[in-house]
Structure formats: structure tokens, C-alpha cells
C-alpha positions as CSV (number, residue, x, y, z in Angstrom):
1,X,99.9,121.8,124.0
2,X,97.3,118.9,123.4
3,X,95.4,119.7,120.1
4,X,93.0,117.9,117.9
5,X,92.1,119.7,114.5
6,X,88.9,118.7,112.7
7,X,88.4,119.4,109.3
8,X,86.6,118.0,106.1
9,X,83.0,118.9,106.4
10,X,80.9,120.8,104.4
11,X,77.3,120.3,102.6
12,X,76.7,118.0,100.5
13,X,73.7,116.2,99.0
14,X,72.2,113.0,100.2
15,X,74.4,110.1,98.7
16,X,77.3,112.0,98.6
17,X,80.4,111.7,100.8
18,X,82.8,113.3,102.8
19,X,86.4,112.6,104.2
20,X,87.0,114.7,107.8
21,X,90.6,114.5,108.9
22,X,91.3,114.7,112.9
23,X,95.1,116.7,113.2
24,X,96.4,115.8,116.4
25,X,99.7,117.5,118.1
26,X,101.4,117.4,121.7
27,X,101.0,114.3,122.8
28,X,102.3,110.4,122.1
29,X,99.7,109.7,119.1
30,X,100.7,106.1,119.2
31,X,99.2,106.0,123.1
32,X,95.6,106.8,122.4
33,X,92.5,105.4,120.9
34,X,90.7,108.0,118.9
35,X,86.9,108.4,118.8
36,X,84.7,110.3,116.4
37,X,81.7,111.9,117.8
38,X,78.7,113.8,116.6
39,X,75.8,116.0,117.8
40,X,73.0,117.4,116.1
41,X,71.0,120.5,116.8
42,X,68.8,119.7,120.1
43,X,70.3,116.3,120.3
44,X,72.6,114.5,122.7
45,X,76.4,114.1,121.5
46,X,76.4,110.8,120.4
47,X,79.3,108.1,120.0
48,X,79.9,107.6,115.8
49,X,83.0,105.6,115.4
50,X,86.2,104.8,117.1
51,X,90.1,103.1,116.7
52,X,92.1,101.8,119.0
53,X,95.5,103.0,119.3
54,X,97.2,99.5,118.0
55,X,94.7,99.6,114.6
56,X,93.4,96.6,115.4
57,X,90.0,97.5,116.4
58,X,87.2,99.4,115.7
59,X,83.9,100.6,116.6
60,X,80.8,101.8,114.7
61,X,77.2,102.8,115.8
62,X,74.8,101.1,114.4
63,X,73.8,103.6,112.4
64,X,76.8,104.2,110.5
65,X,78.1,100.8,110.1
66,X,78.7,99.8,106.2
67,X,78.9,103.7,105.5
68,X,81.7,105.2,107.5
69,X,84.9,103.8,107.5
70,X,87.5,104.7,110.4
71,X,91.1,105.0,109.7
72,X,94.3,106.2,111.3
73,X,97.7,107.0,109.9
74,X,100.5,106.8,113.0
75,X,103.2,108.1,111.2
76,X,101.1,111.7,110.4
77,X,99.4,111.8,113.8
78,X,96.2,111.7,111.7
79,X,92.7,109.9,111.9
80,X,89.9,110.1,109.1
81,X,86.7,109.4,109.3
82,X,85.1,108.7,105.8
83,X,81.5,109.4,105.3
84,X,79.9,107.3,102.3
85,X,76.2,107.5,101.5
86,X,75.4,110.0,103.5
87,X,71.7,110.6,105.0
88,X,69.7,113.7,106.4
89,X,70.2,112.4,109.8
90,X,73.9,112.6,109.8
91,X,73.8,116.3,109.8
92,X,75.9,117.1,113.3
93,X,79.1,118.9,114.8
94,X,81.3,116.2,113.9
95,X,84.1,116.0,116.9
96,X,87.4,113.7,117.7
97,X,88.6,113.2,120.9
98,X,91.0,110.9,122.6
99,X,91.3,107.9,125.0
100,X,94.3,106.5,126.6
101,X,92.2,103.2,127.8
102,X,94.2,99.8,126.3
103,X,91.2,97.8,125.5
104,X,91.8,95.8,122.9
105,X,87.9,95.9,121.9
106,X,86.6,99.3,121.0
107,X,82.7,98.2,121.5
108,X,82.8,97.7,125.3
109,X,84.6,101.3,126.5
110,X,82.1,103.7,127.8
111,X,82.1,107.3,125.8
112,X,83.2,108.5,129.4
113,X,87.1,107.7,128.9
114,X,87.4,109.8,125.9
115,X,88.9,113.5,126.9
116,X,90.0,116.2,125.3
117,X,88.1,117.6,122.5
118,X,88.7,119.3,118.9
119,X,86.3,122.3,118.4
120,X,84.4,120.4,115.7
121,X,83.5,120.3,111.8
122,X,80.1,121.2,110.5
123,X,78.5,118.0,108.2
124,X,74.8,118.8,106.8
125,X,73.6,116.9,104.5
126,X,70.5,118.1,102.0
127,X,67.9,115.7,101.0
């Protein structure tokens, strides 16, 4: 069975950081390019950040960039997703999700090949 476990939110202040973890099981880890996705109450889900599945590329919305970092350890089927500097807006369901695409450049796949989705971890920030 295909899973993908979020965890690693939780409140914290404005400033303050966060490390969520992305568990993956039943499937080749090695294959896929992993994305991190968020959506806030009333909002869209929205692309955050994503790796591709050789490590040597990443993506970040603009948003982000400079305060998340992306990271992906092959040998514990395992991405993180670290959250420094953390703002008001970032408060969302924080989700992973896969992608077997083979583009080499993370900034030009559409959020349509990502599949299969963790159930999400909760990040709100205070101001």
C-alpha cells in the first residue's frame, strides 16, 4: 500500500520554525519527485516546494524562497520540509505528494503530475 505520512506541525509564534517530515512506504522512493503543498482556510491548495527524485533540483514558491528549505533522505524514504521565519500567512494543511515525472528542472512541471496524497499536518502560525 502507497502511503505518505506528514508530520511536524504544530503552533508556533511568528519567527519561529518548524521541521515536517513526509514518511513514505510501498513504493520505489528513489522513482519519484516529492512535492510539498499547502492550503489555507478558504484558499486554493497551493504548490510550496518540491525535489526531484535524483536531489538535484528543487523548487520554491516565491513566497517561501530563503525560508523553507527542502530536503530528502533516500536511504529512510523520508522528505522534510523546514520552515524558518515563519509568517501569519503560512498557516495551511501542509500536504506531500508524489510525482514520477523525470524532469530534471522542478520549476517547469505543472502541480497536475503530482498524485497521491498524505492526509496532511496542521502549521498555524500566531502573530
Amino acid at each position: 500500500e502507497v502511503q505518505l505520512v506528514e508530520s511536524g506541525g504544530g503552533l508556533v509564534q511568528a519567527g519561529g520554525s518548524l521541521n515536517l517530515s513526509c514518511a513514505t512506504s510501498g513504493f520505489i522512493f528513489g522513482d519519484y519527485a516529492i512535492g510539498w503543498f499547502r492550503q489555507a482556510p478558504g484558499k486554493e491548495r497551493e504548490r510550496v516546494s518540491c525535489i526531484s527524485r535524483n536531489d538535484e533540483s528543487t523548487f520554491y514558491e516565491d513566497s517561501v524562497k530563503g525560508r523553507f528549505t527542502i530536503s530528502r533522505d533516500n536511504a529512510n524514504n523520508t522528505v522534510y520540509l523546514q520552515l524558518n521565519n515563519l509568517k501569519a500567512e503560512d498557516t495551511a494543511i501542509y500536504y506531500c505528494t508524489r510525482s514520477l515525472t523525470t524532469a530534471r528542472d522542478m520549476a517547469i512541471i505543472p502541480p497536475a503530475v503530482f498524485e497521491t496524497w498524505g492526509q496532511g499536518t496542521q502549521v498555524t502560525v500566531s502573530s
